[in-house]
ZAMARGU-4260 file (C-alpha; in steps of 0.2 Angstrom, whole numbers, plus 5000, padded with zeros to 4 digits):
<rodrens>
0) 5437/6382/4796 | 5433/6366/4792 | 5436/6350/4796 | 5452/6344/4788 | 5460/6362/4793
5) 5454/6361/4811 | 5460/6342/4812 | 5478/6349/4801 | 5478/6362/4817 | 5478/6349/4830
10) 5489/6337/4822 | 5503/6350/4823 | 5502/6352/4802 | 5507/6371/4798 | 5495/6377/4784
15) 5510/6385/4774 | 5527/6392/4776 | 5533/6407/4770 | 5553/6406/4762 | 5567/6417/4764
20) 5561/6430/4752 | 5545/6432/4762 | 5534/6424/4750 | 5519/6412/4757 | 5516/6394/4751
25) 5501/6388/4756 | 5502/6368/4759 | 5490/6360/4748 | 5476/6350/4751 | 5483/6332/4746
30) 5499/6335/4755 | 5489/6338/4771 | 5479/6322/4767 | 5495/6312/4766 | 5503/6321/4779
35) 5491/6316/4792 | 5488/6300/4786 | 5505/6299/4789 | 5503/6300/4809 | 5490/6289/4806
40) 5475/6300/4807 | 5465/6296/4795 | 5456/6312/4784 | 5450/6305/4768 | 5434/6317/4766
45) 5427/6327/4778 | 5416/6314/4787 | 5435/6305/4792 | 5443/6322/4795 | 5428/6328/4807
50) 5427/6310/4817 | 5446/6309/4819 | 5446/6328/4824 | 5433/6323/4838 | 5442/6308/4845
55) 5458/6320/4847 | 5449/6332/4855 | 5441/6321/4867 | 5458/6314/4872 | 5465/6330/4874
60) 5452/6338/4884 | 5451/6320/4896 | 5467/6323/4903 | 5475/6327/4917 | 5491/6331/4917
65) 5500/6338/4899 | 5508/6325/4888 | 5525/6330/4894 | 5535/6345/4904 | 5550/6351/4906
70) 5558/6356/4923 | 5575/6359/4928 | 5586/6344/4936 | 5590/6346/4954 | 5576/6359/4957
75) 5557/6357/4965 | 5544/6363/4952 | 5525/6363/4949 | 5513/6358/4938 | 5495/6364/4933
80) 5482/6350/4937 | 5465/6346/4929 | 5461/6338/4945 | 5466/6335/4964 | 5470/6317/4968
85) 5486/6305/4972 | 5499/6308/4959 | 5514/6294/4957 | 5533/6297/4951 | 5543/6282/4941
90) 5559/6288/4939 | 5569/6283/4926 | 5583/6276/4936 | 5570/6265/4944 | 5566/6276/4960
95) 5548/6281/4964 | 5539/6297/4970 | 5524/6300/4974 | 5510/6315/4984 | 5493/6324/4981
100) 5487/6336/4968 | 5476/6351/4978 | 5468/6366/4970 | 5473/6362/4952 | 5492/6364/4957
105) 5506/6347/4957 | 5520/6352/4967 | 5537/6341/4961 | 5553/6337/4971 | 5569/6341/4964
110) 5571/6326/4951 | 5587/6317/4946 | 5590/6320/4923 | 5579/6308/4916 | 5563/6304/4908
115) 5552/6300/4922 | 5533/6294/4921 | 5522/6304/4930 | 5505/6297/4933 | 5488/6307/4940
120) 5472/6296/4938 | 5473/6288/4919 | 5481/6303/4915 | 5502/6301/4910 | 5516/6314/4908
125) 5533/6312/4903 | 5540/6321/4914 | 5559/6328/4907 | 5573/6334/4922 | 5586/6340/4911
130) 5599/6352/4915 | 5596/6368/4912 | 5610/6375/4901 | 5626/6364/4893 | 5643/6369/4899
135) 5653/6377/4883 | 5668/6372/4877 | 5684/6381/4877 | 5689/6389/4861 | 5697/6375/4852
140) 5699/6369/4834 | 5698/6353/4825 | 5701/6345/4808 | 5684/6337/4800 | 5688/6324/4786
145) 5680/6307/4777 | 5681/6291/4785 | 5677/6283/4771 | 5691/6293/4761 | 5707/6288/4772
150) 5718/6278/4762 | 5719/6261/4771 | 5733/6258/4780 | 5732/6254/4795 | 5724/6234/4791
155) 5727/6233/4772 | 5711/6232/4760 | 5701/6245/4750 | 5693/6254/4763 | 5698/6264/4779
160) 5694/6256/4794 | 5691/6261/4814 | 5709/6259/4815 | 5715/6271/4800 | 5704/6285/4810
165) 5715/6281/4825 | 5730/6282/4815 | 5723/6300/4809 | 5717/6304/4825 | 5733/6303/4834
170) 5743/6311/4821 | 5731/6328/4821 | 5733/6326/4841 | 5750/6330/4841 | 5748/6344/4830
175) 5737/6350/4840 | 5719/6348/4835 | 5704/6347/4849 | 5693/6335/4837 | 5690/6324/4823
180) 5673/6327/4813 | 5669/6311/4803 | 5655/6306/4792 | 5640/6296/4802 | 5645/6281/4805
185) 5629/6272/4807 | 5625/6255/4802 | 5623/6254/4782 | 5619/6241/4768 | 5629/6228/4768
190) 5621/6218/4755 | 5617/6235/4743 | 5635/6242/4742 | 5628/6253/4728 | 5619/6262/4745
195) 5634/6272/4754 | 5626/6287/4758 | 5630/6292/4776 | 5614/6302/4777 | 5602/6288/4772
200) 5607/6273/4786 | 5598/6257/4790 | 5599/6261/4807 | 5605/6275/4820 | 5608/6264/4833
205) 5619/6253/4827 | 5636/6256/4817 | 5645/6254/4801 | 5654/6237/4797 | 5660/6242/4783
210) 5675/6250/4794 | 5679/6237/4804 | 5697/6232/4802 | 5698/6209/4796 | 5717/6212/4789
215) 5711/6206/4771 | 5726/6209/4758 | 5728/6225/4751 | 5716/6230/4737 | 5722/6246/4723
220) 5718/6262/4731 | 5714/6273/4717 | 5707/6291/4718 | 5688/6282/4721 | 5681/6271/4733
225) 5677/6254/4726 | 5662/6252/4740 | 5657/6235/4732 | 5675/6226/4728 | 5679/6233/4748
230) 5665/6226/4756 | 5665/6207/4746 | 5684/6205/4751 | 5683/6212/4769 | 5666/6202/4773
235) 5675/6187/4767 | 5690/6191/4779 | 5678/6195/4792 | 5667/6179/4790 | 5685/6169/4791
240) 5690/6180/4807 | 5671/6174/4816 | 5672/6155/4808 | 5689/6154/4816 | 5685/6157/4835
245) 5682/6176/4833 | 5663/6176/4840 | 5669/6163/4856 | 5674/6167/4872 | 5667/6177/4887
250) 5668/6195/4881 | 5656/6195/4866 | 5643/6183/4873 | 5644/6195/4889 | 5642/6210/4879
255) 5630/6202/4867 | 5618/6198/4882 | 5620/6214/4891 | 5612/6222/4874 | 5596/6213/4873
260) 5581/6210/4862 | 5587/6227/4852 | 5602/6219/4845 | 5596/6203/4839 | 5582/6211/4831
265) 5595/6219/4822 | 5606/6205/4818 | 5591/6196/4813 | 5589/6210/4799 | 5602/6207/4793
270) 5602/6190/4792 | 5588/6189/4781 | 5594/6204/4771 | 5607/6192/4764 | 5593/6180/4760
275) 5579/6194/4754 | 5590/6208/4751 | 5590/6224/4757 | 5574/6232/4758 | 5564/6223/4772
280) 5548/6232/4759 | 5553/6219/4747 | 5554/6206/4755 | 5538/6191/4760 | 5523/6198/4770
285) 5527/6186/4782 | 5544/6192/4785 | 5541/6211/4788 | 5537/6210/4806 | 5551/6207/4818
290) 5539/6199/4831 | 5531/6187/4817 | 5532/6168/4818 | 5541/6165/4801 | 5553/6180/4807
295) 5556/6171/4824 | 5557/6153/4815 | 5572/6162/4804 | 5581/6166/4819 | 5581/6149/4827
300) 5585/6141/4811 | 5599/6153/4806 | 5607/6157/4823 | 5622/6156/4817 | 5623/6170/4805
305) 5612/6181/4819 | 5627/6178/4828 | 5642/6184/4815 | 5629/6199/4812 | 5631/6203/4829
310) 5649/6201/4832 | 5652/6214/4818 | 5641/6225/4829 | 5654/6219/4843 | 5668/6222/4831
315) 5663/6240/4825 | 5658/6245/4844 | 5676/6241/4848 | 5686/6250/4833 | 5673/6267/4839
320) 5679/6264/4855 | 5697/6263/4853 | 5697/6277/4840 | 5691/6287/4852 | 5704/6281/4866
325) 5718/6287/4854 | 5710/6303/4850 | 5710/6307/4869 | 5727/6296/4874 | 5737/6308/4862
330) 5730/6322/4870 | 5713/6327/4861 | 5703/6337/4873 | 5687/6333/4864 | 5692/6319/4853
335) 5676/6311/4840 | 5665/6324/4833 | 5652/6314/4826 | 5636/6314/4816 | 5621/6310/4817
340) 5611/6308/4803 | 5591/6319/4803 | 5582/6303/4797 | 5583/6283/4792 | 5577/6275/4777
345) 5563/6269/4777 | 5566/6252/4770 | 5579/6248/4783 | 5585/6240/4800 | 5576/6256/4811
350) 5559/6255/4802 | 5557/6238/4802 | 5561/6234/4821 | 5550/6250/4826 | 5537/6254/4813
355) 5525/6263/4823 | 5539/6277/4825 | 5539/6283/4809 | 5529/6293/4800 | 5523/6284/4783
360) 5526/6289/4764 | 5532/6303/4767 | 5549/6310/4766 | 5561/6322/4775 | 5566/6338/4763
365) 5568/6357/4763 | 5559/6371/4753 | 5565/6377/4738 | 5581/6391/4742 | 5593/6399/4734
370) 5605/6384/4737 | 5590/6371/4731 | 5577/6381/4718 | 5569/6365/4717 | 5567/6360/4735
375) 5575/6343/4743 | 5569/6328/4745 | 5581/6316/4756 | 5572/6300/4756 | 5574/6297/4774
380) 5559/6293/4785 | 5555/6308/4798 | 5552/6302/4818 | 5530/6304/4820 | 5530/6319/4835
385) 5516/6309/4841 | 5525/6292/4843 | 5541/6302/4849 | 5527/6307/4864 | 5520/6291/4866
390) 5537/6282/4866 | 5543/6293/4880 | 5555/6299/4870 | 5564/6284/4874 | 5570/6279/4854
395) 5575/6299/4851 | 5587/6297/4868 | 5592/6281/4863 | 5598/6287/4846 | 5608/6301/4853
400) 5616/6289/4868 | 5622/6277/4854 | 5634/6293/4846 | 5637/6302/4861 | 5645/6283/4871
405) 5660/6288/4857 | 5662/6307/4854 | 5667/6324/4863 | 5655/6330/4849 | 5640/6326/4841
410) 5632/6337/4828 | 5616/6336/4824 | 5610/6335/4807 | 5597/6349/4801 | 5590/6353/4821
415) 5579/6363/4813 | 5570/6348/4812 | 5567/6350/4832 | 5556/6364/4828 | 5548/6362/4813
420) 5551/6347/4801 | 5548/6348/4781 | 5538/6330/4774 | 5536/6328/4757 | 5525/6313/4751
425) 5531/6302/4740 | 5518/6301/4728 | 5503/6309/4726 | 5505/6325/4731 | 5513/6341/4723
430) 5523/6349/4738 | 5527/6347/4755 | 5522/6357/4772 | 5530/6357/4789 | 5526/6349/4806
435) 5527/6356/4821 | 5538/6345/4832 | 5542/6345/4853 | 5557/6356/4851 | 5556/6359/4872
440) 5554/6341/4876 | 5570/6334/4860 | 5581/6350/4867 | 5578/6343/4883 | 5582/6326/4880
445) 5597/6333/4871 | 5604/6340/4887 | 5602/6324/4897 | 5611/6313/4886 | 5624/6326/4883
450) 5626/6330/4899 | 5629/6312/4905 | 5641/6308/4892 | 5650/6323/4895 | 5649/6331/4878
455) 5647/6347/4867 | 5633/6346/4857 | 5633/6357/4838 | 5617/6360/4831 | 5615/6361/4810
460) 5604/6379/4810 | 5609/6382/4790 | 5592/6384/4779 | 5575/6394/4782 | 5577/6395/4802
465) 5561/6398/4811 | 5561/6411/4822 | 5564/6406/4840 | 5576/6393/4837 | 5592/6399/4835
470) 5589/6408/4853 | 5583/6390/4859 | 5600/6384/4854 | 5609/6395/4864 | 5598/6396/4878
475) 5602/6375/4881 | 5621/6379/4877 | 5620/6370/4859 | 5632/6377/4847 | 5625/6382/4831
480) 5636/6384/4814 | 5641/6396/4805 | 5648/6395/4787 | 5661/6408/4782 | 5652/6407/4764
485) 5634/6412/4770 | 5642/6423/4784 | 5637/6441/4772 | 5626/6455/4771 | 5613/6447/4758
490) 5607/6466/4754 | 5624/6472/4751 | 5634/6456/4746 | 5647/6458/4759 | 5654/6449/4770
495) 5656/6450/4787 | 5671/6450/4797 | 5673/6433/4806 | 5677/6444/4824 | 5657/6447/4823
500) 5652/6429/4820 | 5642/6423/4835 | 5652/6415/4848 | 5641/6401/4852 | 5646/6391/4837
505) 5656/6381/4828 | 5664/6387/4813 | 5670/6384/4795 | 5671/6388/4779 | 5660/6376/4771
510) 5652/6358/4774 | 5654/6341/4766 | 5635/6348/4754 | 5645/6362/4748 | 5663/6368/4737
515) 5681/6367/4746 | 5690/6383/4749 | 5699/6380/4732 | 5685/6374/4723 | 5673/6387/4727
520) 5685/6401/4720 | 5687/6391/4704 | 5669/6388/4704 | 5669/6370/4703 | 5652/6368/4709
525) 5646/6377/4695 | 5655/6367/4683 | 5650/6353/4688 | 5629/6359/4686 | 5635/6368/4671
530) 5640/6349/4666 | 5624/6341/4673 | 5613/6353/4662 | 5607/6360/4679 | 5614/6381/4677
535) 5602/6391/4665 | 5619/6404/4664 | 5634/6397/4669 | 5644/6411/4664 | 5633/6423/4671
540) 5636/6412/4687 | 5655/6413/4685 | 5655/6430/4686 | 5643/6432/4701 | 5655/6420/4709
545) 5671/6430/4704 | 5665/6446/4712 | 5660/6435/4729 | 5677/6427/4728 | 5683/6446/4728
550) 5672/6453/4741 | 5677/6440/4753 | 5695/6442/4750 | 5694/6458/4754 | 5685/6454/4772
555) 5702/6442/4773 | 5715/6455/4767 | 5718/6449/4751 | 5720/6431/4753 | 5723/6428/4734
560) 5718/6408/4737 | 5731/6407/4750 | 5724/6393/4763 | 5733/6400/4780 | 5724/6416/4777
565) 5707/6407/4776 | 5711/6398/4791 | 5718/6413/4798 | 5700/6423/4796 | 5694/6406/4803
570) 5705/6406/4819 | 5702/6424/4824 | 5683/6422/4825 | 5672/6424/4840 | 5666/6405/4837
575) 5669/6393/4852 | 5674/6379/4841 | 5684/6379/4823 | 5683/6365/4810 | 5695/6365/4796
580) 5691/6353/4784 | 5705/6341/4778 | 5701/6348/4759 | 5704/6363/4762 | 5721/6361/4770
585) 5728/6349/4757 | 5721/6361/4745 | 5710/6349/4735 | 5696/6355/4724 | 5682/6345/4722
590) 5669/6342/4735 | 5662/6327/4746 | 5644/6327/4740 | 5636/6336/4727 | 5617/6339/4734
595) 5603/6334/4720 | 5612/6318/4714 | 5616/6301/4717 | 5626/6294/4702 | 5630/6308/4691
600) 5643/6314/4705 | 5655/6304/4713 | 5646/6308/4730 | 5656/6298/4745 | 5668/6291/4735
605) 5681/6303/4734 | 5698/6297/4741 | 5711/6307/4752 | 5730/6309/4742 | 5740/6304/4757
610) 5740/6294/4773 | 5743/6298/4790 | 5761/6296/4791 | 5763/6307/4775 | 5749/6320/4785
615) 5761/6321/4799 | 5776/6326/4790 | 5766/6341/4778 | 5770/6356/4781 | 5753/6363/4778
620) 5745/6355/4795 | 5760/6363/4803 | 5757/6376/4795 | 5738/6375/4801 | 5741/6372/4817
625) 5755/6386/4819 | 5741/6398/4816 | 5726/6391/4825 | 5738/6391/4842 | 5744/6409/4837
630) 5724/6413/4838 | 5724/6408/4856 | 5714/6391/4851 | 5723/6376/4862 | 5719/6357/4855
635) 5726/6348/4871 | 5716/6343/4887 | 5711/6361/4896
</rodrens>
């Protein structure tokens, strides 16, 4: 082996892959160059590759202690020790411990969850208390539908705001829904309205502004969001509200202090993204660092608009909270279901307050499947596994408490990235390769913060799963998903019955990447890549659709499009949790996002046909609901 592959080894790079029709794709050379230069382990030639592979090495086989550890909250454990001596305990609640390694063994008190840095010599270890298993839910169902797509009613304008999802929330409520899935409702782009994607944020910890509610006047509200027009009329409304008297007063400053240096590096963002733009990547040299002079000098000099920057922060935290307070007041027993997004662009908020988290020129993506012959490429930057370690975890627990303070549930983008993450460069090299990630120690970390915030937790396993994880999943008490469309017998074509789904789940027809229930029979989705010049054989594919469309109404007892036998399959599965999408019982055809483009699909922009009050009053939610309550799955507090 030589050098760059030993160093590859050590860094976690796997030298290939092998897809789901078992072939192997060896990871090229360049793409394991970029890949650890990435991590910032230089490998240029050889010589590099071997003098970074020794310092490694060297650090590793110095310590004393591993880099981190699980054990189970509440429970005395033991460590291995590469030496005997006094060992310390920070807790993360500020508590200490302390005692003596002898004969290579570390014996540990029970632990309260946390993080807690464990100390032996120069040696550190994170040290993860996490419960051992999550408590499941009941089997309930929910409704999942577009933030961004509720016609606005609630406040006026041309977008839906916090408020519209409380009007929704309540009105699925008394029908008897458990949840509401949204979008992620991470901070955005205000000054690049063009950049709307819920899946490429500016940052995770912070929230969308473009929901909060400023009472603008009413704006036409035609089948597709105008993200632009919306935003210019409600930041003008909003900068009225703040100049007004809406930023005085005890509560915000209160709140604004009790959040810190994190917020006002945030605000500061995006203050100097209305005098820069968007991409902090673009803007002076001087500029890119938060912690520089000329950035700190903008912040004194500009104070003012830090300060309406994080109001809307103030703002957006309160519409979250009071949707969520709706949800449960009108009876929810889960209320939110959330999302959070598998990465963050790297020309946003996130990267630029904390550089040194992310790995560099190099993006998050997927091999080539059947769903993407090509392979994906997301444009989002992946966390480094070995700043994750060296952070503590702290950033990765952070990101989770930020959706979790607002939601029942919280899905979790692609989890697969917990195992093994795909990066592709972006230049340079022709492929990608995966890195091994700390799935233990991010599962762990998982249970903590759910734990605390008293939550159910939905892991996205769709795609080339490696082996091991799905069981991980079910092991912490993570749901997984399943998708009634890729629920079949790929050697045979059939379907399976939804009784023999896995139980430990969350499940649906489709997702917001794929074709509604109607739209998938009529084959919209081929259409619209028949229309694109991306389908080789669109007939041929109209016909291999026909015959699925066939085989899975027969696993449904002829459901001949009807949507109350679809959600009727749904109901009646072994899965925990149930998410009928909106789409689907309004009957509407076309899909949220069309994977593989950005402007020659109408991706995000795609309006519901009615509003809450009309929702309440169609006779195909009650219709819905009749149904799921018929299957034995209750919405109300259990």
């Amino acid at each position: 082996m030589n050098a760059l592959a030993a160093l590859a080894a050590e860094a976690g790079l796997m030298p290939g892959y092998r897809d789901q029709t078992g072939r192997w794709h060896e990871a090229p050379e360049a793409t394991v160059r970029a890949a650890l230069a990435a991590m910032d382990l230089p490998a240029a030639d050889e010589a590099e590759a071997a003098a970074t592979l020794a310092a490694l090495v060297a650090a590793r086989q110095s310590r004393l202690l591993p880099e981190w550890a699980v054990v189970e909250a509440g429970r005395a454990a033991e460590l291995a020790a590469g030496a005997d001596g006094a060992w310390s305990l920070a807790l993360e609640d500020g508590g200490a411990a302390g005692g003596r390694a002898e004969g290579g063994r570390l014996p540990l008190p029970p632990l309260p969850p946390g993080r807690h840095r464990l100390t032996l010599g120069r040696s550190l270890c994170w040290l993860i208390a996490a419960p051992a298993r999550l408590a499941p839910p009941p089997r309930l169902w929910g409704v999942t539908l577009p933030l961004y797509g509720l016609p606005p009613e609630a406040a006026g304008g041309g977008l839906a705001t916090y408020d519209d999802l409380a009007l929704w929330a309540g009105v699925l409520a008394r029908a008897g829904a458990a949840f509401v899935g949204i979008n992620p409702v991470h901070a955005g782009f205000p000054e690049a309205p063009e950049a709307f994607s819920p899946y490429a944020p500016s940052h995770r910890r912070r929230y969308a502004t473009r929901h909060v509610a400023a009472g603008e006047p009413p704006q036409p509200a035609g089948p597709l969001v105008d993200y632009a027009a919306a935003w210019a009329a409600r930041k003008a409304a909003l900068e009225a509200a703040f100049a007004a008297g809406g930023g005085a007063g005890p509560a915000f400053a209160g709140w604004r202090t009790r959040q810190g240096a994190a917020l006002e590096t945030f605000a500061l963002h995006q203050a100097l993204s209305e005098r820069f733009g968007p991409w902090w990547t673009d803007w002076p040299e001087a500029l890119r660092r938060p912690d520089s002079p000329e950035a700190r000098a903008f912040a004194r000099d500009h104070a003012r608009r830090v300060a309406f920057h994080a109001w809307l922060q103030f703002r957006a935290e309160a519409g979250l909270a009071g949707a969520q307070a709706a949800a449960r007041g009108a009876g929810m027993a889960l209320g939110l279901y959330l999302d959070l997004a598998v990465g963050t662009h790297p020309a946003g908020a996130e990267t630029w307050a904390e550089r040194h988290l992310f790995a560099r020129n190099v993006s998050l993506g997927a091999p080539p499947d059947d769903f993407a012959p090509e392979g994906q490429t997301w444009g989002v930057a992946p966390f480094s596994p070995r700043a994750l370690v060296a952070d503590g975890f702290a950033a990765f627990a952070a990101t989770l408490a930020a959706q979790l303070r607002f939601a029942g549930v919280l899905r979790i983008d692609h989890i697969l990235g917990f195992e093994r993450a795909f990066w592709v460069p972006e230049a340079g090299a022709p492929s990608g390769l995966y890195v091994r990630m700390p799935r233990d120690a991010l599962l762990a970390v998982a249970r903590i913060e759910a734990a605390r915030a008293g939550a159910t937790l939905v892991g996205e396993d769709l795609g080339n799963i490696p082996e091991g994880l799905q069981a991980a999943l079910a092991a912490s008490g993570i749901l997984g998903c399943r998708v009634a469309m890729f629920e079949r017998d790929w050697a045979t074509g059939g379907f399976r019955d939804s009784a023999d789904w896995d139980a430990e789940v969350l499940a649906s027809f489709a997702t917001h990447d794929l074709p509604t229930w109607k739209g998938w029979r009529a084959g919209r989705d081929i259409d619209w890549r028949a229309r694109l010049g991306r389908s080789s054989d669109p007939e041929a594919e109209r016909l291999a659709r026909a015959a699925e469309v066939a085989r899975l109404d027969a696993v449904i007892g002829g459901s001949a499009g009807d949507a109350a036998a679809l959600t009727r399959f749904l109901g009646r599965s072994a899965a925990r949790l149930v998410a009928l999408q909106i789409e689907d019982i309004l009957g509407l055809e076309e899909q949220a996002n069309l994977p593989g483009t950005v402007h020659e699909h109408p991706n995000w922009r795609r309006r519901l046909p009615l509003g809450a009050a009309a929702l309440a009053a169609d006779p195909r939610l009650a219709e819905a609901a009749a149904i799921m309550k018929s299957c034995g799955r209750e919405g109300g507090r259990p």
